[in-house]
C-alpha positions in Angstrom: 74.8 41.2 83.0 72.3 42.5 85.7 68.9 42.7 85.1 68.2 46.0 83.4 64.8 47.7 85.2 62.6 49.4 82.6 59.2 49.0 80.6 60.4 45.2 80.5 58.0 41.7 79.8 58.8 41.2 83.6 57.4 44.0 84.9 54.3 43.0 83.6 53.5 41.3 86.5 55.3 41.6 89.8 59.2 40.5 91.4 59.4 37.7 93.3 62.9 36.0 93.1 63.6 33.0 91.4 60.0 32.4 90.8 59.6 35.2 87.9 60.1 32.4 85.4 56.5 31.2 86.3 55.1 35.0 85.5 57.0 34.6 82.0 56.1 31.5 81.6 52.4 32.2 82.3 52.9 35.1 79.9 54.6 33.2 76.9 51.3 30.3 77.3 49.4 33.7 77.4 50.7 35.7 74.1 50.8 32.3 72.1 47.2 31.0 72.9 46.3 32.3 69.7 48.7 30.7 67.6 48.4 27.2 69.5 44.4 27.3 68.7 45.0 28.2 65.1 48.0 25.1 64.9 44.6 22.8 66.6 42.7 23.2 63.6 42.7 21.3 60.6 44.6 24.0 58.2 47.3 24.2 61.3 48.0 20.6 61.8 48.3 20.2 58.1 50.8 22.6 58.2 52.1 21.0 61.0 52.3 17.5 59.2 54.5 19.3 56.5 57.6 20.3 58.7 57.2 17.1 60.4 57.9 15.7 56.4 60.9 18.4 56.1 62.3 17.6 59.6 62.5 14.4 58.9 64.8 15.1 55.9 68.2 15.2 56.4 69.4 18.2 58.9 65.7 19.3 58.2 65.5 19.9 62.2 67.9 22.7 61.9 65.0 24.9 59.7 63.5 25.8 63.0 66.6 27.7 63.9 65.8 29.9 61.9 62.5 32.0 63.6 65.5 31.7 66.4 68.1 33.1 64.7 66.1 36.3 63.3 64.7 37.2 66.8 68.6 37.3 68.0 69.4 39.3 65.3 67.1 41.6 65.3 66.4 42.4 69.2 69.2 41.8 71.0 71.3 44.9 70.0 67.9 47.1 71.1 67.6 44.3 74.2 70.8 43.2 75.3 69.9 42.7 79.0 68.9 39.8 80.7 65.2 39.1 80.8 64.8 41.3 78.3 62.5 41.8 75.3 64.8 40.2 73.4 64.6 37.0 75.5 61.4 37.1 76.3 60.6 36.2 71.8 63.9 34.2 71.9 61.9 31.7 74.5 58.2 32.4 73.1 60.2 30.4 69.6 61.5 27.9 71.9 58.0 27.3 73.4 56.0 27.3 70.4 58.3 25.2 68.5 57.9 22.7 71.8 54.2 22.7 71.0 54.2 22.0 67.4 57.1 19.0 68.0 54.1 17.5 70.6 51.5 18.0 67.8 53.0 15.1 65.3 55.1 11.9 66.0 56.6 12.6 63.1 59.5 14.8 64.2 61.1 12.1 66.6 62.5 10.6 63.7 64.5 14.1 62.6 65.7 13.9 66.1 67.1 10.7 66.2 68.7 10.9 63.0 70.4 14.0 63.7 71.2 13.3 67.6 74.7 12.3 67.2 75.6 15.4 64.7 73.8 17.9 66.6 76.6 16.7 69.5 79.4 17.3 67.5 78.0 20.7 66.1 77.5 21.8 69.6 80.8 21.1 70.7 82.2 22.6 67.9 80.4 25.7 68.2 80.6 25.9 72.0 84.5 26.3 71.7 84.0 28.6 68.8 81.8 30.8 70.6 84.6 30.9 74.0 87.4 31.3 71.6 85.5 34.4 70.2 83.8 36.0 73.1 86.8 35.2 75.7 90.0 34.5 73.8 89.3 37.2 71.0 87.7 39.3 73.8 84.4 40.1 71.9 82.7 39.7 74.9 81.7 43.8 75.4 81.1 44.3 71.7 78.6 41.2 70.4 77.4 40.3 74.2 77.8 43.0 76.9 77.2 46.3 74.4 76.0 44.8 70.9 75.5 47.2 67.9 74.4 45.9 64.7 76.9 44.9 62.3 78.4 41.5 60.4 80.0 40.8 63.6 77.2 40.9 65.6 74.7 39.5 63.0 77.0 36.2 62.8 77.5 36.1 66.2 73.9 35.9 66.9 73.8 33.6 64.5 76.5 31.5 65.8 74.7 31.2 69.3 71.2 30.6 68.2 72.9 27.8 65.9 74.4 26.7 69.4 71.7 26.5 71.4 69.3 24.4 69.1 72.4 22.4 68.7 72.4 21.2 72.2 68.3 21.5 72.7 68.2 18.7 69.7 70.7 16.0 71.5 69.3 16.5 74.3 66.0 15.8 73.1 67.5 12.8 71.1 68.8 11.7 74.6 65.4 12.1 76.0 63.7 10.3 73.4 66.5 7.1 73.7 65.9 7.1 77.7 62.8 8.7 78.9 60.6 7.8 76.4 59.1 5.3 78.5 57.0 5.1 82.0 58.3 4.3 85.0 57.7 5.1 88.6 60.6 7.0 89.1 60.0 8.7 85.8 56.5 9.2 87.3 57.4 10.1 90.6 59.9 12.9 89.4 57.7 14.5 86.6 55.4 15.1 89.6 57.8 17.2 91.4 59.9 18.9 89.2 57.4 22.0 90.2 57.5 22.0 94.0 60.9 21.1 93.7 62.0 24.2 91.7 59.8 26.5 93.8 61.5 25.6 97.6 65.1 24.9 96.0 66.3 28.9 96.2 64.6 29.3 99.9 66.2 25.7 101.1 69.5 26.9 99.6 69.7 29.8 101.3 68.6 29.5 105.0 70.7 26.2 104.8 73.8 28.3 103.1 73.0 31.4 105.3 75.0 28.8 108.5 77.0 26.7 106.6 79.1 29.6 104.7 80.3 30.4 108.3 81.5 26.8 109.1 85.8 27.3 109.1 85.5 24.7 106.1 87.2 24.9 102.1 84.9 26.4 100.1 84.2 22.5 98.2 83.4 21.2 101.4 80.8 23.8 102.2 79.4 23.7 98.4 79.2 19.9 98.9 77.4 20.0 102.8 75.1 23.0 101.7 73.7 20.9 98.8 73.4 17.6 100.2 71.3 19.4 103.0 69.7 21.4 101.2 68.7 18.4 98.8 67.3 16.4 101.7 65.1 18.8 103.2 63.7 20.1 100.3 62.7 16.5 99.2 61.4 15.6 103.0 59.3 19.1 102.8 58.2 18.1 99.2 57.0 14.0 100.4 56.2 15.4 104.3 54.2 17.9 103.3 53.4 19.0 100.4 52.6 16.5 98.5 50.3 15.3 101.8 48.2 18.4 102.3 45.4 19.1 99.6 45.5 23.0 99.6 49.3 22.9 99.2 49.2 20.2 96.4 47.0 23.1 94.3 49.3 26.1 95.4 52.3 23.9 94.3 50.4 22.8 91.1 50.3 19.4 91.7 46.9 17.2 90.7 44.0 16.8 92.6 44.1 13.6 94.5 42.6 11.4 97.2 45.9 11.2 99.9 46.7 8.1 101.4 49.2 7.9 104.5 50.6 4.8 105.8 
């Protein structure tokens, strides 16, 4: 599906490639400032500390699918394109549902106990979702054109149940092997950012000679990201991470620069 251009949350601020994410993301923060300051206070971390309690009953992770589930059901036959307003509340849940799991240790615990079933309910659902959208060819009616109806409403349903399946092992699997420091832990938290904000140029003016190499089409996948890799890591430790003006643009922490 293209990106549909109309009174959307994107244009709300300006294009610029791969980097709109950062103008949602600045704009989800934005919208749910109020409700993050009212979950600081006492009467919001209270209420906090009770779905911590229910998450950590049994399946009691899988009542946050449920804010998830209603957006999907009730924007995405009025949204159904990409970027729409339909995603843009389908990630605002996603993001304020990350802030409250930060706001109590508690909710590790639901995690962990359901890490293993969330795996298996993800799989299941995964295939259930292609054998419906491609072998049962519902692709145009629940995805591409969606109109409400049972269909649709359990479709939704189905993929919002999907998603959080997969959101809630992988969190498991970050809480068995990243819940620790290290410096490579460290060093890569650091620069996720800079690295996500070169990666589309690098790919490109490396791809833009590479795609005319007489080469198979694995081989010139393979070259253009191993290059592109490389040079986006030595522009990233060369340079960016070096030079104080660049380590604000890129978001990076204020720091004293040593070079050996």
């Amino acid at each position: 599906m293209g990106i549909h251009f109309g009174f959307d949350p994107l244009f709300l601020t300006y294009w610029s490639g791969h980097l709109w994410f950062l103008h949602y993301l600045f704009l989800l923060s934005l919208i749910s400032l109020p409700i993050m300051i009212y979950l600081k206070t006492p009467v919001g971390r209270k209420g906090i500390e009770k779905l911590s309690v229910l998450c950590g009953q049994k399946v009691g992770i899988f009542f946050f699918v449920i804010p998830v589930v209603v957006v999907q059901m009730g924007l995405r036959a009025e949204f159904p394109h990409y970027l729409s307003w339909a995603d843009f509340f389908y990630w605002i849940c996603f993001f304020l549902i990350g802030f409250i799991f930060a706001g109590d240790p508690g909710f590790n615990g639901g995690i962990e106990r359901n890490g293993w079933g969330s795996l298996i309910l993800g799989i299941f659902t995964s295939f259930l979702l292609v054998y419906l959208v491609i072998g049962k060819g519902y692709f145009a009616v629940w995805e591409k054109n969606p109109q409400f109806g049972l269909g649709y409403l359990g479709y939704q349903a189905l993929r919002s149940i999907n998603t959080w399946a997969w959101i809630v092992f992988f969190l498991f699997l970050g809480l068995k092997s990243l819940n620790s420091r290290s410096s490579i832990l460290d060093y890569c938290r650091e620069a996720v950012l800079p690295f996500y904000i070169l990666h589309q140029t690098v790919i490109l003016a490396v791809g833009f000679w590479v795609i005319h190499w007489d080469l198979g089409v694995g081989v010139k996948y393979l070259i253009i990201c191993g290059i592109s890799f490389l040079l986006i890591m030595a522009i990233y430790e060369g340079v960016v991470k070096r030079a104080m003006p660049l380590r604000f643009l890129f978001g990076l922490k204020l720091k004293k620069i040593s070079i050996r």
